[in-house]
ROSE-4610 file (N, C-alpha, C; in Angstrom, 1 decimal, always signed):
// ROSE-4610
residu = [X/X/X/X/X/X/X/X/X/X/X/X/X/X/X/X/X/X/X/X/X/X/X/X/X/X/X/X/X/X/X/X/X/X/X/X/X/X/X/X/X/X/X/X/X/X/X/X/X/X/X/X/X/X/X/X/X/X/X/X/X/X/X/X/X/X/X/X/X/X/X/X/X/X/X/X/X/X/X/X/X/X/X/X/X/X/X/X/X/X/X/X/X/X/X/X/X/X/X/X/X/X/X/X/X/X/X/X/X/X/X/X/X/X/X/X/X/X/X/X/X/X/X/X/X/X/X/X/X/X/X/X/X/X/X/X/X/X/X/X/X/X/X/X/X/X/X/X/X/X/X/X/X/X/X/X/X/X/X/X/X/X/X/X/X/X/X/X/X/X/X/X/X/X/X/X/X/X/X/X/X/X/X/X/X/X/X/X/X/X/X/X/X/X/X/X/X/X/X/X/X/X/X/X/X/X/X/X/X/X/X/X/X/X/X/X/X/X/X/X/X/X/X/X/X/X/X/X/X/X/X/X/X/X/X/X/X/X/X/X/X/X/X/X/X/X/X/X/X/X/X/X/X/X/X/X/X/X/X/X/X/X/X/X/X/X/X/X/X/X/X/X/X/X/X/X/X/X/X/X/X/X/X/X/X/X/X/X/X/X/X/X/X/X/X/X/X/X/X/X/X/X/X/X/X/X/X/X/X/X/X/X/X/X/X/X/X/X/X/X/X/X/X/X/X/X/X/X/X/X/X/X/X/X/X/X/X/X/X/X/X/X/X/X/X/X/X/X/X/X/X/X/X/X/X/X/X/X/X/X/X/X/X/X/X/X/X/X/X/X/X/X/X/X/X/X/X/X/X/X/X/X/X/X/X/X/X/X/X/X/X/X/X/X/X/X/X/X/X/X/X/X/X/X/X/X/X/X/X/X/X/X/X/X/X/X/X/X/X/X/X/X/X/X/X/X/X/X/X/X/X/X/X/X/X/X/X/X/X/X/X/X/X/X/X/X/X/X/X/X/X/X/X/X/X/X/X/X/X/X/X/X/X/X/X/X/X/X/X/X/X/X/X/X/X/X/X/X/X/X/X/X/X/X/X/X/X/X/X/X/X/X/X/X/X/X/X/X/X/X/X/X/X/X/X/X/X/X/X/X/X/X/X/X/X/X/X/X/X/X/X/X/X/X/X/X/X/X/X/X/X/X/X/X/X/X/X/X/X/X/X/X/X/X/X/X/X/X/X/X/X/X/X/X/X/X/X/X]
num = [1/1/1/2/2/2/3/3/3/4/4/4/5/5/5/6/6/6/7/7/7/8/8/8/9/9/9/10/10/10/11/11/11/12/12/12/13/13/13/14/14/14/15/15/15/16/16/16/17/17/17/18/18/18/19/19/19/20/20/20/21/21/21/22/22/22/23/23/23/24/24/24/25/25/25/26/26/26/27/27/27/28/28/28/29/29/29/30/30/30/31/31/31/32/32/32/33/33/33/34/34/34/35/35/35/36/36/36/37/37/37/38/38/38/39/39/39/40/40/40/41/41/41/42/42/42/43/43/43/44/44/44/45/45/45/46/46/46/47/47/47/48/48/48/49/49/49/50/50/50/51/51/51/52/52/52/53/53/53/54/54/54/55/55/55/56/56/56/57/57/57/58/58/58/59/59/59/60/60/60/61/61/61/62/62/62/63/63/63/64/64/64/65/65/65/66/66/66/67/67/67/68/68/68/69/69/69/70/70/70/71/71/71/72/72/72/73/73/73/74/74/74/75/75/75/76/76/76/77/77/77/78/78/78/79/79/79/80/80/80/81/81/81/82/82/82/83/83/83/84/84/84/85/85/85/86/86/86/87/87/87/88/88/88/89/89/89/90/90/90/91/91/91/92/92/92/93/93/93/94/94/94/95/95/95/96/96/96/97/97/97/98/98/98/99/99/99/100/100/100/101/101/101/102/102/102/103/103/103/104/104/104/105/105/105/106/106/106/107/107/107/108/108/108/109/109/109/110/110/110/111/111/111/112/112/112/113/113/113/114/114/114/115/115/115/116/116/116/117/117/117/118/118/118/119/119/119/120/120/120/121/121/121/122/122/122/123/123/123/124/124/124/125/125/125/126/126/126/127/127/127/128/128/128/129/129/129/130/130/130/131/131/131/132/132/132/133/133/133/134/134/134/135/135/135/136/136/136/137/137/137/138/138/138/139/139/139/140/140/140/141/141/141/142/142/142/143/143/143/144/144/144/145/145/145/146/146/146/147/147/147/148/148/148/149/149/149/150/150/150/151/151/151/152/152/152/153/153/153/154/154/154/155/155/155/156/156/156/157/157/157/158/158/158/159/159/159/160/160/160/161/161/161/162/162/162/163/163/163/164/164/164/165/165/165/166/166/166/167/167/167/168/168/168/169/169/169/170/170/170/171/171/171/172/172/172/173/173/173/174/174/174/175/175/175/176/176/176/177/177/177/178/178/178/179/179/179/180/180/180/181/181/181/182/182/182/183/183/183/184/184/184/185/185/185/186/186/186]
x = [+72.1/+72.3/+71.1/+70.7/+69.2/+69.9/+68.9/+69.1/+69.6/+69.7/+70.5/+72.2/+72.6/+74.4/+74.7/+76.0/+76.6/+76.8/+77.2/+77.7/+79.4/+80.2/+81.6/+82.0/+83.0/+83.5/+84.6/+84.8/+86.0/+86.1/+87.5/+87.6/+89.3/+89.5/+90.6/+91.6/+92.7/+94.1/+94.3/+94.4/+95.6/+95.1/+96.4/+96.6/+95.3/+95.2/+94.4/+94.9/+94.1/+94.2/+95.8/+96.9/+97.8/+98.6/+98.2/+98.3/+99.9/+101.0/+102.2/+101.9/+102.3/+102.5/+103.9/+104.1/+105.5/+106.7/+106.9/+107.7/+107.2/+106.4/+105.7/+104.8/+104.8/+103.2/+102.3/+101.6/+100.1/+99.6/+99.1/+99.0/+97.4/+96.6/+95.0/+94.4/+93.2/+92.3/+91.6/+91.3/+90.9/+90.0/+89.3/+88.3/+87.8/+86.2/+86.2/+84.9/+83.9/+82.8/+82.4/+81.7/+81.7/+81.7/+81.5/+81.0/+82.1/+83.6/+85.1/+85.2/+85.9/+86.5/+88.0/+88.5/+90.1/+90.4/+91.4/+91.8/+93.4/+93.6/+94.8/+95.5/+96.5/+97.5/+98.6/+99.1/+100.0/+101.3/+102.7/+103.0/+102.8/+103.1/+102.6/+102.3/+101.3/+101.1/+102.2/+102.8/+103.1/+103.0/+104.0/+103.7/+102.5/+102.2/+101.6/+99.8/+100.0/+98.9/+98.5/+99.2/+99.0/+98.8/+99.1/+98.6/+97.2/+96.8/+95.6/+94.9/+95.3/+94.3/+93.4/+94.2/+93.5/+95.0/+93.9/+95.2/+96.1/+96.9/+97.7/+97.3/+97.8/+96.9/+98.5/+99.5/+100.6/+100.1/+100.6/+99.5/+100.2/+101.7/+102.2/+102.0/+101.2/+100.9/+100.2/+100.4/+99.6/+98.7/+98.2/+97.5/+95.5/+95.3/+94.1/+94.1/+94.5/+94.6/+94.6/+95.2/+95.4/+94.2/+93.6/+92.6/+91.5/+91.2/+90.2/+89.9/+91.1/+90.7/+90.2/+91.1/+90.7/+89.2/+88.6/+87.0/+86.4/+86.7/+86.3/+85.3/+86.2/+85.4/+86.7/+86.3/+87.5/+87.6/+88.3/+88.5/+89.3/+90.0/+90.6/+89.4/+88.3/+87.4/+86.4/+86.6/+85.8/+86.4/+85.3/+85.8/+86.5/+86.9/+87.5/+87.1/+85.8/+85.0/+83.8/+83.7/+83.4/+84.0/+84.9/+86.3/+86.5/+86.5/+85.7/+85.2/+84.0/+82.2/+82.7/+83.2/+83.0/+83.9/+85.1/+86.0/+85.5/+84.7/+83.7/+82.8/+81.8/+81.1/+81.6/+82.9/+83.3/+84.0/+83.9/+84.0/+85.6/+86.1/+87.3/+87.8/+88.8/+88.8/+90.4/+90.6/+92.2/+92.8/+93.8/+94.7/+95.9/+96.9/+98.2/+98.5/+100.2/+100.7/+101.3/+101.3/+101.9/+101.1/+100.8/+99.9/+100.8/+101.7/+102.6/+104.0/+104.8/+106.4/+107.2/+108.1/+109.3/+109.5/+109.5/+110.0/+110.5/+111.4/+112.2/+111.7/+110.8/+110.4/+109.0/+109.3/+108.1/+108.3/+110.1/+110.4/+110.0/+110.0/+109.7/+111.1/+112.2/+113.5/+113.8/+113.0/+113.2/+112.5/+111.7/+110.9/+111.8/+111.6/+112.3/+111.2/+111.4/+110.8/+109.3/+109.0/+107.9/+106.8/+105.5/+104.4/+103.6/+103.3/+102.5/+100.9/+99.6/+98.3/+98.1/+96.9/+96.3/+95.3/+95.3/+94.6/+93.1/+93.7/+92.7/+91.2/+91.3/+89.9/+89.2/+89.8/+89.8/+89.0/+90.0/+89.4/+88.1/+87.5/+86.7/+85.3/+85.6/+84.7/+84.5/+85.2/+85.2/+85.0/+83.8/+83.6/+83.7/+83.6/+83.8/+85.3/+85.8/+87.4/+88.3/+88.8/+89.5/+90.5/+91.3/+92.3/+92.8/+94.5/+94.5/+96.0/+96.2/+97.0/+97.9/+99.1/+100.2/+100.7/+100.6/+100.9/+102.1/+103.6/+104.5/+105.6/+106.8/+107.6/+107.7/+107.7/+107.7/+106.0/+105.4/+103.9/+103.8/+104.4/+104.3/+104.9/+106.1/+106.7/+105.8/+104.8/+103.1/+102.6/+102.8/+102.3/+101.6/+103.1/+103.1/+101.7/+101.7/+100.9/+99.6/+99.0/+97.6/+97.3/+99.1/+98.7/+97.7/+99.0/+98.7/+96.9/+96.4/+94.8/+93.9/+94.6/+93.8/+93.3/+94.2/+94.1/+94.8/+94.1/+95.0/+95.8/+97.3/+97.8/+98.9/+98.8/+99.5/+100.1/+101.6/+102.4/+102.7/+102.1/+102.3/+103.6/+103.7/+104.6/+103.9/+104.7/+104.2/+104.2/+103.0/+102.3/+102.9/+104.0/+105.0/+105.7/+105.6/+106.4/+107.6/+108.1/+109.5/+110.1/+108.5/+109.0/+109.1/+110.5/+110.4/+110.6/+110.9/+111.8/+110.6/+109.1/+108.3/+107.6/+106.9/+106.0/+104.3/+104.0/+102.0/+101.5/+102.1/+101.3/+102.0/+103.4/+103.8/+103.5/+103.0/+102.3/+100.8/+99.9/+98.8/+99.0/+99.8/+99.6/+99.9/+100.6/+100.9/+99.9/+99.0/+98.2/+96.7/+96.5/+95.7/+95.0/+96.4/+95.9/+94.8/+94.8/+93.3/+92.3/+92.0/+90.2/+91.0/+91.8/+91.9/+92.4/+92.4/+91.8/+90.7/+89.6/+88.3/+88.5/+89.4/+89.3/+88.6/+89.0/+88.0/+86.9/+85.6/+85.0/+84.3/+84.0/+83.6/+82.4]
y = [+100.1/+99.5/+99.8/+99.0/+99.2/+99.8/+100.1/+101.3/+100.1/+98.7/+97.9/+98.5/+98.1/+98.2/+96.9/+97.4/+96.6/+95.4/+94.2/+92.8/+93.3/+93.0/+93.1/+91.8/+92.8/+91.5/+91.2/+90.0/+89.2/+88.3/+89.1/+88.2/+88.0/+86.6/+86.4/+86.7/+87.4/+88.1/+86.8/+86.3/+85.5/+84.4/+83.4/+82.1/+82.0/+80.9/+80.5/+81.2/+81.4/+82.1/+82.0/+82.7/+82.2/+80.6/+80.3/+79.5/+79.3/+77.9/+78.5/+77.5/+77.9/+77.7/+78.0/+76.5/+76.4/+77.3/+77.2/+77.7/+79.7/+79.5/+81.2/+81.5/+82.5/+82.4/+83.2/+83.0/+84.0/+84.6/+86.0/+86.6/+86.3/+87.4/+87.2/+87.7/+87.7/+88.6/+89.7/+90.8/+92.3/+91.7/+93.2/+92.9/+94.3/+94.7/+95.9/+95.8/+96.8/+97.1/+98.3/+97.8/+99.1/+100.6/+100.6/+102.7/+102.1/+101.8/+102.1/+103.7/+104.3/+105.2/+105.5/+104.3/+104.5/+103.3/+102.7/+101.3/+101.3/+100.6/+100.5/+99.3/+99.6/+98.7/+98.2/+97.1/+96.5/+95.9/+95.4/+95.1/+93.7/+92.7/+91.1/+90.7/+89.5/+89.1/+88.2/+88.2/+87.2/+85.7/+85.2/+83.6/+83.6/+84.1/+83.7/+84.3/+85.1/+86.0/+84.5/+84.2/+83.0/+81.7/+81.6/+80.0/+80.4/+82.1/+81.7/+82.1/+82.7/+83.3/+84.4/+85.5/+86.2/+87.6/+88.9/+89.9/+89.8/+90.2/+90.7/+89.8/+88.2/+87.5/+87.3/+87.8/+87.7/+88.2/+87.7/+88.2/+89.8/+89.6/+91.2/+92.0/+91.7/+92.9/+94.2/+95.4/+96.3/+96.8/+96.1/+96.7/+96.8/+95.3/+95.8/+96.4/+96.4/+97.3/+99.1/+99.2/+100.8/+100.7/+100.3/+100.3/+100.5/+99.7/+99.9/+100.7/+101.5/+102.8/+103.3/+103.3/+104.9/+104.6/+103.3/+103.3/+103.5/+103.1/+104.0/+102.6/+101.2/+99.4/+98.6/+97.8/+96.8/+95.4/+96.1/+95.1/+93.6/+93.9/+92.6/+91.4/+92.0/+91.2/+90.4/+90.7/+90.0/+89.1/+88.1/+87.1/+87.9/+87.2/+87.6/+88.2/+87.3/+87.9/+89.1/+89.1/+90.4/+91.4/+91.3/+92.4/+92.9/+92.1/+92.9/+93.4/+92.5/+93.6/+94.4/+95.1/+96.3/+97.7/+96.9/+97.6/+98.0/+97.0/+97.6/+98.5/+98.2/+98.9/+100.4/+100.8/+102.1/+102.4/+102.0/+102.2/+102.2/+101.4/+100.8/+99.5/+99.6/+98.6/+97.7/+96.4/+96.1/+95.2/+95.3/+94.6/+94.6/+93.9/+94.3/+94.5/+95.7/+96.0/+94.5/+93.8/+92.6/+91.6/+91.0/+89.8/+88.3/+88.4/+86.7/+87.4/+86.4/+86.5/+85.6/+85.1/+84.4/+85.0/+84.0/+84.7/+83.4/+83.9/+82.6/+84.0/+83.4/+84.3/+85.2/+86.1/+86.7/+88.3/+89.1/+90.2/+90.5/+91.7/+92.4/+92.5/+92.7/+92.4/+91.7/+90.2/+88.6/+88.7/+89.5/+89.4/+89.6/+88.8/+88.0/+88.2/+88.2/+88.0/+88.4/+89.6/+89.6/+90.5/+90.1/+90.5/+91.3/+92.6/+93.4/+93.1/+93.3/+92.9/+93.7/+93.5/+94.1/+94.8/+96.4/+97.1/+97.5/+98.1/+98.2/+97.9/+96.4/+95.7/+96.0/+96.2/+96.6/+97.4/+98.7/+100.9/+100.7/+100.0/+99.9/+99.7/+99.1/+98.4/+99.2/+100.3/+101.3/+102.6/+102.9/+104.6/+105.8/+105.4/+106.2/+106.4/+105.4/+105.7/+107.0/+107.3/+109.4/+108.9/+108.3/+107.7/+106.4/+106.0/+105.2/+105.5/+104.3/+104.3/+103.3/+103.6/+102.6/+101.9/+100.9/+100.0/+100.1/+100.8/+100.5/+101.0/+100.9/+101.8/+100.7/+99.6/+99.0/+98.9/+99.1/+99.3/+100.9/+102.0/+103.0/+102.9/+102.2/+102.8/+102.3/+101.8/+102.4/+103.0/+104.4/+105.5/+106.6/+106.4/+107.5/+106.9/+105.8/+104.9/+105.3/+105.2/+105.7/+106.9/+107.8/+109.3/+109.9/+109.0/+109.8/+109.0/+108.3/+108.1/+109.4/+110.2/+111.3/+110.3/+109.5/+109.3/+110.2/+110.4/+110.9/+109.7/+110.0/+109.1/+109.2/+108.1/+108.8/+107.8/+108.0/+106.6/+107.0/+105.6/+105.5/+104.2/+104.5/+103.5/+102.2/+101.0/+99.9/+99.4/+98.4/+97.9/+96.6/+96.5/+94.9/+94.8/+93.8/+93.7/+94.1/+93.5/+93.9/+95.4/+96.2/+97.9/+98.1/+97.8/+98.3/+99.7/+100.9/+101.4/+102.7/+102.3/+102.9/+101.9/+102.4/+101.8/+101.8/+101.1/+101.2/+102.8/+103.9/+104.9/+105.9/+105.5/+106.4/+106.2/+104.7/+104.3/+105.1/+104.8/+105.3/+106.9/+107.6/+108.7/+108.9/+108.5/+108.6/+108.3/+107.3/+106.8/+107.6/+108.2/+109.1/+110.3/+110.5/+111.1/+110.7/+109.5/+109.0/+109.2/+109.8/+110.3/+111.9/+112.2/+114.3/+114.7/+114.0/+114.4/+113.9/+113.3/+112.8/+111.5/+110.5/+109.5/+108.7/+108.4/+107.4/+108.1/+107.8/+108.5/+108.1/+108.5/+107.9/+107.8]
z = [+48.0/+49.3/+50.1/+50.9/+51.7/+53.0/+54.1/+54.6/+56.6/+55.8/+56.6/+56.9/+57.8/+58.0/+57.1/+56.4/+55.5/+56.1/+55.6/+56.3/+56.0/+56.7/+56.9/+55.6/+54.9/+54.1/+54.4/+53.9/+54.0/+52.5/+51.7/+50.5/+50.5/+50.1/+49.7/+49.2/+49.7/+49.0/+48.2/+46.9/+46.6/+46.8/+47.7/+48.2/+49.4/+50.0/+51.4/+52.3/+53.4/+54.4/+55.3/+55.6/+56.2/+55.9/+54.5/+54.0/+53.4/+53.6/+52.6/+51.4/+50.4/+49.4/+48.5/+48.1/+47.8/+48.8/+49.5/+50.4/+50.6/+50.3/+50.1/+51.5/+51.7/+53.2/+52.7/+52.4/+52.3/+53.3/+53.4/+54.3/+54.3/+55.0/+55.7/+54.5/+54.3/+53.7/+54.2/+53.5/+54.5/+54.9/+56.0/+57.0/+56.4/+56.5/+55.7/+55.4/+55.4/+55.1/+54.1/+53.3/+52.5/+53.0/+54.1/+54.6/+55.2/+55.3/+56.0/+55.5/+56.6/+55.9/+56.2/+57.1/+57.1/+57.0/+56.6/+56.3/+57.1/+57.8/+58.7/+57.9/+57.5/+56.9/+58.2/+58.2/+58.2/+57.7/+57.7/+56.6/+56.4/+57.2/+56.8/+58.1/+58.2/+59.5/+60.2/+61.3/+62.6/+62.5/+62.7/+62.4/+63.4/+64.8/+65.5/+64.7/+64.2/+64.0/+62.3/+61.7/+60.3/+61.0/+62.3/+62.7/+63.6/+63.8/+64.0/+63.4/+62.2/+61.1/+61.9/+62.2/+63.2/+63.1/+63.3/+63.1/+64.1/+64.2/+65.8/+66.5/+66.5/+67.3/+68.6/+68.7/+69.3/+70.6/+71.6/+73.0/+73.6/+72.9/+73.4/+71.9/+71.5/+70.0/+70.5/+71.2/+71.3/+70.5/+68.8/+68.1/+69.3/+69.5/+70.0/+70.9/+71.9/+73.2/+72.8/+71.4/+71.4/+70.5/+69.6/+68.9/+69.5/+70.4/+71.5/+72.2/+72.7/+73.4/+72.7/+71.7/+70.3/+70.1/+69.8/+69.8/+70.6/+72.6/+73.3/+73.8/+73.3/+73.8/+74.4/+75.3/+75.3/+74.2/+73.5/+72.2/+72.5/+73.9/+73.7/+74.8/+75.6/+75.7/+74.8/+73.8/+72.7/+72.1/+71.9/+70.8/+69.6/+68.6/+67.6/+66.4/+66.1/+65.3/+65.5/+67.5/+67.9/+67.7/+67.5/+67.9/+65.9/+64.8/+63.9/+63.6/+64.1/+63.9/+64.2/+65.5/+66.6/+65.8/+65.0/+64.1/+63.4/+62.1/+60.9/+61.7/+62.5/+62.6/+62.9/+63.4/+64.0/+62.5/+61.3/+59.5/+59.7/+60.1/+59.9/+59.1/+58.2/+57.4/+58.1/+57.8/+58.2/+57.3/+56.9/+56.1/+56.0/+55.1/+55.5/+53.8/+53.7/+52.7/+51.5/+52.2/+51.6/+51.5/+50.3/+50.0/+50.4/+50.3/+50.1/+50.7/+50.6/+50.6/+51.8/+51.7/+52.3/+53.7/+54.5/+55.8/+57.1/+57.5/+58.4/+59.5/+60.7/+61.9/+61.2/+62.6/+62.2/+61.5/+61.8/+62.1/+60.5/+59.9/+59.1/+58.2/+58.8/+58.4/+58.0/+57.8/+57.4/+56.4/+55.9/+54.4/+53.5/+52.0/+51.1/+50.4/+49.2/+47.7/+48.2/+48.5/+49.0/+47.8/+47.5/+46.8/+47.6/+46.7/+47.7/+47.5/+47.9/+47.9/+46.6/+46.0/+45.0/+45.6/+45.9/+46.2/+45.7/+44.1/+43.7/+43.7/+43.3/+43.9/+45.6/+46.0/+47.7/+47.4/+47.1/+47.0/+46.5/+45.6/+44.3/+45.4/+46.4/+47.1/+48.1/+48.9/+49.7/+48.9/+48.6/+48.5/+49.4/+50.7/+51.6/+52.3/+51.4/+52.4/+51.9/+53.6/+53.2/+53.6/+54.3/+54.7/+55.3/+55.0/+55.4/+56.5/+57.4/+58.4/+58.6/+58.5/+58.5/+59.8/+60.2/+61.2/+61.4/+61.3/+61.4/+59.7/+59.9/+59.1/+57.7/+57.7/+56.6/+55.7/+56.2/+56.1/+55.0/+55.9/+55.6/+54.4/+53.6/+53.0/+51.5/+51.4/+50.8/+50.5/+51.4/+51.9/+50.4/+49.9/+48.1/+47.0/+46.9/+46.2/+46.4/+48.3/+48.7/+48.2/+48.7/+48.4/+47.0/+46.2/+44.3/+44.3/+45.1/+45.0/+45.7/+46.0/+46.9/+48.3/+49.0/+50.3/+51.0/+52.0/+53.7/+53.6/+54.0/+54.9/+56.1/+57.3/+58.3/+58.6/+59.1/+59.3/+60.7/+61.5/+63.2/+63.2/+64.9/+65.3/+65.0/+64.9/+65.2/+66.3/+66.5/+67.6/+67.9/+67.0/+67.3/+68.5/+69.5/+70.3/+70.2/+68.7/+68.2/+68.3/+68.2/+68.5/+69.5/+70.7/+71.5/+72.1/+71.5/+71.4/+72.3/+71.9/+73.1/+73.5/+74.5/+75.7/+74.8/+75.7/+75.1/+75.3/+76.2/+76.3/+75.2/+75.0/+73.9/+72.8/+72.1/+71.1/+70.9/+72.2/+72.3/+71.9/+72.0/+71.9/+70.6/+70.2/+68.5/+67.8/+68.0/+67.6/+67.2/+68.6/+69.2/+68.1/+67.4/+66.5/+65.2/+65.4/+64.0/+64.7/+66.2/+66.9/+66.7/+66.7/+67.3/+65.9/+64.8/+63.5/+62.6/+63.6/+63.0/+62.1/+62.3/+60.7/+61.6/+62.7/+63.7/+64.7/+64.5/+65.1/+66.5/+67.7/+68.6/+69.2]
């Protein structure tokens, strides 16, 4: 590799982008740059987030808002493909635990016959990754899989509207912890 910043990739899980198939939905493909060194999982995208082919594109999703602090940028002022770059560049990778599966809504609860992503090819492509971070409790339950690779891994609240159960500042603080154990750097 030349002594350039990587280009951020983007390769296809599977099916087309937020694409259904045969009654199926395909989820996104990662975002990810070779020098990531934490990869934030999810577990499937948001109807809202598959019609715009865009993460957390739901307007009450606290994922960017808390993300952004932790980088220390206002992430939700950027276009979308700014708001990438600015991710990769701070060696963050994003994707979700589930490649495909059935779902009436958006809730997590509504997944059916669901396929998890093919990792492997992902890891193969990140040499620097030390950990990864779970978006939420169905995401986390992942977690063993990363481990037995010799990942960190840390399971936060989810950033889904659906999580009500805290506010944005008690999320943030949970969160908080990927800068005040070094995985995100500032």
């Amino acid at each position: 590799m030349t002594g350039k910043a990587p280009v951020a990739q983007v390769a296809v899980a599977g099916a087309a982008l937020g694409a259904q198939t045969r009654g199926r939905l395909a989820g996104l493909a990662p975002v990810w740059r070779a020098d990531a060194q934490l990869l934030i999982l999810g577990s499937f995208p948001s109807v809202a987030s598959l019609g715009a082919a865009q993460y957390y594109a739901h307007p009450r999703n606290q994922f960017w808002p808390i993300l952004g602090r932790l980088l220390g940028v206002n992430l939700l002022a950027m276009a979308y493909p700014q708001r990438l770059a600015a991710v990769t560049a701070a060696r963050v990778a994003i994707w979700d635990v589930l490649g495909s599966c059935e779902r009436a809504g958006s809730l997590d609860a509504a997944i059916r016959d669901a396929h998890a992503n093919q990792f492997d090819p992902l890891l193969a492509g990140l040499p620097a990754l030390r950990a990864v971070a779970f978006n939420g409790g169905t995401a986390s339950r992942a977690a063993p899989w990363f481990g037995r690779r010799g990942l960190a891994t840390l399971s936060l609240p989810s950033t889904s509207p659906a999580h009500a159960a805290l506010d944005l500042e008690a999320k943030f603080t949970r969160w908080r912890v990927l800068v005040d154990e070094g995985w995100i750097l500032r």
